[in-house]
N, C-alpha and C positions, 0 to 999 in steps of 0.2 A: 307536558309539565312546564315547557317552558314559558307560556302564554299566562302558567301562574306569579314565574318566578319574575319574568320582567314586570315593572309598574308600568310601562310605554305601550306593552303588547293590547292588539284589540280584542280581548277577552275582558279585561278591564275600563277598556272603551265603550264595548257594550253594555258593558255592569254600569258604569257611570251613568249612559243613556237610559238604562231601563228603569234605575232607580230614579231618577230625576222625573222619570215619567210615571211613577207608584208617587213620589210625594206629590206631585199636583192630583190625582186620582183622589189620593187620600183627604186632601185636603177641600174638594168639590166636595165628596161625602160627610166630611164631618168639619162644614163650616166655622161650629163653635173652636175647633182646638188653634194654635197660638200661630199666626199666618210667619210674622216675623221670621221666627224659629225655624221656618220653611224657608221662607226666602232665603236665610243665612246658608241653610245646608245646601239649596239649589243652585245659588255661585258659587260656593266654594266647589260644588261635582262639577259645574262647569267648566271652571277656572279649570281644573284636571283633565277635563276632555278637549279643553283647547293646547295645553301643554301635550299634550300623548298626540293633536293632529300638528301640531309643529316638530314634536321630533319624528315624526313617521312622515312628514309630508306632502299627506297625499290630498286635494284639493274636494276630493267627497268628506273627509273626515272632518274638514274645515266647515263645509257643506251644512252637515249635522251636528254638528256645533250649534252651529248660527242661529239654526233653527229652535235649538232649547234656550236659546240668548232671547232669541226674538218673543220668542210664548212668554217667558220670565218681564223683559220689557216690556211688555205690552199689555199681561197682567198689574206691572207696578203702575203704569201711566192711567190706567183706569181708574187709580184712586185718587188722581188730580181733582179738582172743580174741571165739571162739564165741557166751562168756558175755553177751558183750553185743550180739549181731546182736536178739535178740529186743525187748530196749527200745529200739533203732534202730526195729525194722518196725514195732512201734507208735505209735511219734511219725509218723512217717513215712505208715503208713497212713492216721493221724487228717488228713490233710493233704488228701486227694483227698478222705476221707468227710465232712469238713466242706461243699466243693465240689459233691461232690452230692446232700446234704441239702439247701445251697442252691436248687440247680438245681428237687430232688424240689418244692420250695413251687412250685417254678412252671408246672409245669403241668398242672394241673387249671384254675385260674383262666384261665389262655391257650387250651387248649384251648375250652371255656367260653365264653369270650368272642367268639373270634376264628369257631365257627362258629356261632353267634346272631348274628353280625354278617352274613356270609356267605351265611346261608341265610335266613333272616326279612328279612335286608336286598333281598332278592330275591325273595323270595316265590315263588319257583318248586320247588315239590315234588316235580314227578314228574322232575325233573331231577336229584334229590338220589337216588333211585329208582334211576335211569342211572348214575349216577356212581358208588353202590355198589355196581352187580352188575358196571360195567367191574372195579373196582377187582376184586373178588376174582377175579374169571376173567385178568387181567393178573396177580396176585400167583400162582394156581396153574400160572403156566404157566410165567411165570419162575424160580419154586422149584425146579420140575420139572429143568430146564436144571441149576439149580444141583447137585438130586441126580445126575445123567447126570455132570455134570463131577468131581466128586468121583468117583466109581465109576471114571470112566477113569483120573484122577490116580494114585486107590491103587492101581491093578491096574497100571500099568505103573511106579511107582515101587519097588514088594512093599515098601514100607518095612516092613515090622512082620517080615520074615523075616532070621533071623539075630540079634533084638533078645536079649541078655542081661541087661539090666539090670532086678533085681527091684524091688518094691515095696516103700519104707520100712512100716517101721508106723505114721508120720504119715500116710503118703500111705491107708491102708488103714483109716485112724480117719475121716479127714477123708472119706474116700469112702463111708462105712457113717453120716458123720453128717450128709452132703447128704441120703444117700435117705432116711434117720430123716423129716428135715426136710421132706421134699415129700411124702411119704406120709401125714404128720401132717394135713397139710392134704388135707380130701376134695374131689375134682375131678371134676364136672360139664361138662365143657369147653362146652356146648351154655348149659347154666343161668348158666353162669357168665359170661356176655357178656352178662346181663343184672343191673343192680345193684338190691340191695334196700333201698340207703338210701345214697343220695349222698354223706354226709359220709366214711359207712365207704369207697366207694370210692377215697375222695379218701386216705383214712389209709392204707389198701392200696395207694396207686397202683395200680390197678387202670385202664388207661388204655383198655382197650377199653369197659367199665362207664363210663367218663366221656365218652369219645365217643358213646355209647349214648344215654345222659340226655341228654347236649347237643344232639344232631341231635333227638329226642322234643320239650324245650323249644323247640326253634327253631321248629319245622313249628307245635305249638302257638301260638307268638308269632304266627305268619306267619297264622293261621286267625283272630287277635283282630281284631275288628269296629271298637273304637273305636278312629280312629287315635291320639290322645290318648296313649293308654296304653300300645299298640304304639310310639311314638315315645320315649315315655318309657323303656322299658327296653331299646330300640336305642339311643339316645344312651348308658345307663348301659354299657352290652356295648360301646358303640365305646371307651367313656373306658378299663373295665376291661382291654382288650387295649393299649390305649394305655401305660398306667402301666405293664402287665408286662412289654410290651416295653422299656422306660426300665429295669425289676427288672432285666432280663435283661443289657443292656448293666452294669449295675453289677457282676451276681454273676460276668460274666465277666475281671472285673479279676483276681477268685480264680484262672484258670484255668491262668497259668503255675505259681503256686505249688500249685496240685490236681495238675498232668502231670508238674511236678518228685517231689513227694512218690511220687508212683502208679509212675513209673520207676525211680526209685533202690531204692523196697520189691522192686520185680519181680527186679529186681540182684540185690539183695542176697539177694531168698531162694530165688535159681532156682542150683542149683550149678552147679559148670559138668558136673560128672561127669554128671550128667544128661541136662543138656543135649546135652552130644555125643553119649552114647547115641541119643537121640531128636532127632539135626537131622536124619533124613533125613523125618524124622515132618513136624516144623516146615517144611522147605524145598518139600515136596510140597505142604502146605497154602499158603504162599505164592503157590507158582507158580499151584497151580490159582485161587486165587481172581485171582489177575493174569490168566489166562485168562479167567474167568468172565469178569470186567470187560471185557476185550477183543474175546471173542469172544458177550458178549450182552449187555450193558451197552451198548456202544458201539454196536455197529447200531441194536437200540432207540432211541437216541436219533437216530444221523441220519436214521433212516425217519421218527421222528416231528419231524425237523427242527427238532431242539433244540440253538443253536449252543454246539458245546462247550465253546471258550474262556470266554463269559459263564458257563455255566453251571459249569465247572467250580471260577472265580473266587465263585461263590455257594455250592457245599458242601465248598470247602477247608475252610475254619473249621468247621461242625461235623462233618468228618471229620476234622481233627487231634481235638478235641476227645474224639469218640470213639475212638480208634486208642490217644491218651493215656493214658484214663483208663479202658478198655475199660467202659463204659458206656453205651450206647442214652437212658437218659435224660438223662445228661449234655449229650449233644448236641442232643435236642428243643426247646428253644427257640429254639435258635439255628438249625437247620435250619429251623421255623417261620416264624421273622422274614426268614430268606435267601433264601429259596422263596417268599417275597409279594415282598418287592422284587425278586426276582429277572423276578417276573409271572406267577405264578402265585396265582389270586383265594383271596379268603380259607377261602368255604366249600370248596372241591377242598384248599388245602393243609393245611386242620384238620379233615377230615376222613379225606383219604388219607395222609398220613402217619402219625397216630397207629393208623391201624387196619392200616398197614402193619408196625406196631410186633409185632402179633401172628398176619397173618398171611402177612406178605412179610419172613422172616426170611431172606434167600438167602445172609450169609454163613455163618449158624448151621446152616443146611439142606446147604449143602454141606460143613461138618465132619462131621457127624453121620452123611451118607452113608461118608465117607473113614475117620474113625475108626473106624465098624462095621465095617469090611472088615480093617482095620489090627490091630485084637485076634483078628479070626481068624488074617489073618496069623502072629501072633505066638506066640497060647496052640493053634491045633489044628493034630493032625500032617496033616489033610485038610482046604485051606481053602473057602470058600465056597464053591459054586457061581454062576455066571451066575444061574441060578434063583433060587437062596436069597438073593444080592446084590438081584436086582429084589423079592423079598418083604422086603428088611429095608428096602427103601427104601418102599415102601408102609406099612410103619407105621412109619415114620419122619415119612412127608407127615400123616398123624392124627395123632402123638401129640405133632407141635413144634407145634400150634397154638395149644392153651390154655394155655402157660407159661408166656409173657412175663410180664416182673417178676417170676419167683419166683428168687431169686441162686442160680445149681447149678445151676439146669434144665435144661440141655443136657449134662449130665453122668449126671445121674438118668435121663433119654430114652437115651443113651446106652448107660447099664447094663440098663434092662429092655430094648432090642433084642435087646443080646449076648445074655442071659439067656433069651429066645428060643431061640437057637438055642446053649444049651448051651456057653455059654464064662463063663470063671470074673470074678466082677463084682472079687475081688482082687487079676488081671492086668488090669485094664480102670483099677484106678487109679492106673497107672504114668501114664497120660496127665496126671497134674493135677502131676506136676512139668515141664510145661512149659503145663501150661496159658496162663497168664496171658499168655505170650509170644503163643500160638492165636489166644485171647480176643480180642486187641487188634487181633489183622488180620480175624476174622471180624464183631468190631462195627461198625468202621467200613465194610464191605459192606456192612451190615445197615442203614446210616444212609445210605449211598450209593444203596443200591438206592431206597431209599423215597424219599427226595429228586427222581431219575428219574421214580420213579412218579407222583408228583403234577405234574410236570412233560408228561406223556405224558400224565395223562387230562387236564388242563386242553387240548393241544393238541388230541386228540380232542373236544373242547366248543368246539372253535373261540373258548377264553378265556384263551389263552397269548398273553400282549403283555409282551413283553421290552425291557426300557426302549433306548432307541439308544445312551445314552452308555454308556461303558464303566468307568467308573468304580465 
């Protein structure tokens, strides 16, 4: 009753949210009724949802805020002249990319830190050994799941059949100048998890290459004789994880105004003509991944006995975060910090999560299956076969491995499958006008998943201790 009685409580926070999300519904539906009269009642529920997250707070509720701020902007800015949408998405842009530039500084250092502390702190080597072969046979099996559910998605959704809507020639520059972009760079997928000079990794974000170095230094530290000097540069690695996480809490004060900027641009530059063409595209990936998450996400965790509510209270925040600003690294430190307090130790969660960054992509692995079926759908009078679906999914599992942090990569993977099998890579970049909308539900899977994961091998290590309170 009391969730009635206060106006602050999140009962009411969600009531504001939910209804803010029925008037824009409403108002897609029934274009003719009085737009104005919306806008008026959609800041005024705003304005209410920002006042209940400053007296509560908590920096997720600031979060989702931003985000019904940004939709509302970015709806009003579209009824400018044309002429000026483009210095809009610019300011606008600069907003999220400043955000995670920020974020980008942090973690090489956190990673770094957090598993020299972890793993020298322990001294146990052949445990680290374990942990990473759990991890990768956990990450291929789960991926696995996610190509399976995507294949059944698109084949009984046929969204890609009956589509008419062609490709701008924005969309057909910008797609010819991803794959420029990734081609340019020569890729070794094997060599390339290994780095040849630390700093340049750090400048690449290269985080599999950081994690690499870091586990190598640690085992090193853990092998040094004198305690002396072994102690001395585990204190240095505990203080350095220390400060960054302090970094971390600062740079997330940016985050509502990164999810505002990063929303309102998606608004603004996603038409709607598009968009309706391609909702059944968007609504199929939705559902599937809400599958995904239901029907393997979730068991996963109650076989491994990981209580939901805690845990899901630990990667709210760098799932809005991601979902916000469709970003993976965006949300890494704060996944990082939430998943130790959460009880999960330091070497398991700075180890399996960053390596789950490249090779437990499960929301990205199940677009990639759905979409390649989707362009057959669309561009061949003959579509896929059962056969030819299970061979696009086989080099789908090789080719999303080594890409993480290159921007476009799942677009480029993408195109050389279809390419494969003889579909046109200039009907293939009708998908990047609704991209960004995709983006943002397959990243935060992608930081969902990996979260679980580090949470499942620490309980398999019998080193999952979840604090009692619930706070």
């Amino acid at each position: 009753m009391q969730a009635f009685k206060s106006p602050f409580s999140l009962f009411w926070y969600s009531a504001g949210f939910i209804l803010c999300g029925l008037t824009f519904a409403i108002e897609i539906l029934f274009p003719s009724l009085n737009s104005i009269a919306f806008d008026i009642l959609r800041y005024i529920i705003i304005g209410w949802v920002f006042v209940i997250a400053f007296k509560r707070r908590k920096i997720s509720l600031w979060i989702f805020g931003a985000m019904l701020l940004g939709i509302q902007f970015g709806l009003d800015l579209r009824e400018l002249p044309e002429n000026w949408h483009d210095s809009w998405s610019t300011g606008l842009g600069k907003l999220s990319k400043i955000f995670i530039r920020m974020v980008t500084t942090l973690v090489a250092p956190l990673i770094f830190g957090t598993l020299i502390v972890g793993i020298a702190g322990h001294g146990n080597i052949k445990q680290v050994g374990r942990i990473g072969l759990k991890s990768i046979l956990y990450f291929e099996i789960v991926t696995t799941f996610a190509l399976v559910i995507g294949l059944a998605a698109i084949n009984i959704s046929q969204a890609g059949k009956g589509i008419e809507v062609k490709p701008t020639k924005e969309m057909i520059a910008e797609a010819a100048k991803k794959v420029d972009f990734v081609k340019s760079q020569p890729k070794d997928h094997i060599l390339d998890i290994f780095p040849e000079n630390f700093a340049k990794s750090i400048v690449d974000n290269q985080v599999l290459q950081i994690v690499v170095f870091s586990v190598i230094f640690a085992i090193g530290l853990s092998m040094v004789q004198k305690e002396s000097h072994k102690q001395t540069m585990l204190h240095w690695a505990e203080s350095l994880s220390e400060v960054m996480f302090k970094f971390t809490d600062i740079v997330m004060y940016l985050a509502p105004i990164a999810v505002f900027g990063a929303i309102a641009n998606t608004v603004l530059t996603s038409g709607a003509e598009m968009l309706i063409g391609l909702a059944k595209l968007v609504a199929t990936l939705y559902v599937a991944l809400i599958a995904f998450v239901g029907l393997v996400l979730v068991p996963i965790a109650l076989i491994a006995k990981i209580p939901l509510k805690k845990f899901i209270r630990a990667v709210s925040e760098p799932f809005t975060i991601a979902f916000s600003t469709a970003s993976s690294e965006a949300a890494l430190p704060k996944a990082l910090e939430n998943m130790e307090k959460f009880g999960v130790p330091k070497k398991i969660v700075g180890f399996v999560i960053p390596t789950g960054y490249s090779f437990n992509l499960d929301g990205t692995t199940l677009y990639l299956s759905m979409a390649t079926v989707f362009v057959s759908q669309m561009t061949l009078d003959t579509p896929l076969t059962m056969g030819q679906q299970i061979a696009a999914c086989l080099i789908l599992m090789l080719t999303s491995k080594g890409v993480a942090g290159v921007r476009g990569a799942s677009f480029v993977i993408l195109v050389s499958t279809v390419s494969e099998f003889g579909m046109n890579m200039e009907q293939a970049s009708i998908i990047l006008g609704v991209d960004a909308l995709m983006d943002m539900a397959r990243t935060s899977v992608n930081v969902l998943g990996n979260c679980l994961a580090s949470a499942v091998i620490a309980r398999s290590e019998g080193e999952l201790v979840v604090a009692k309170n619930d706070e």
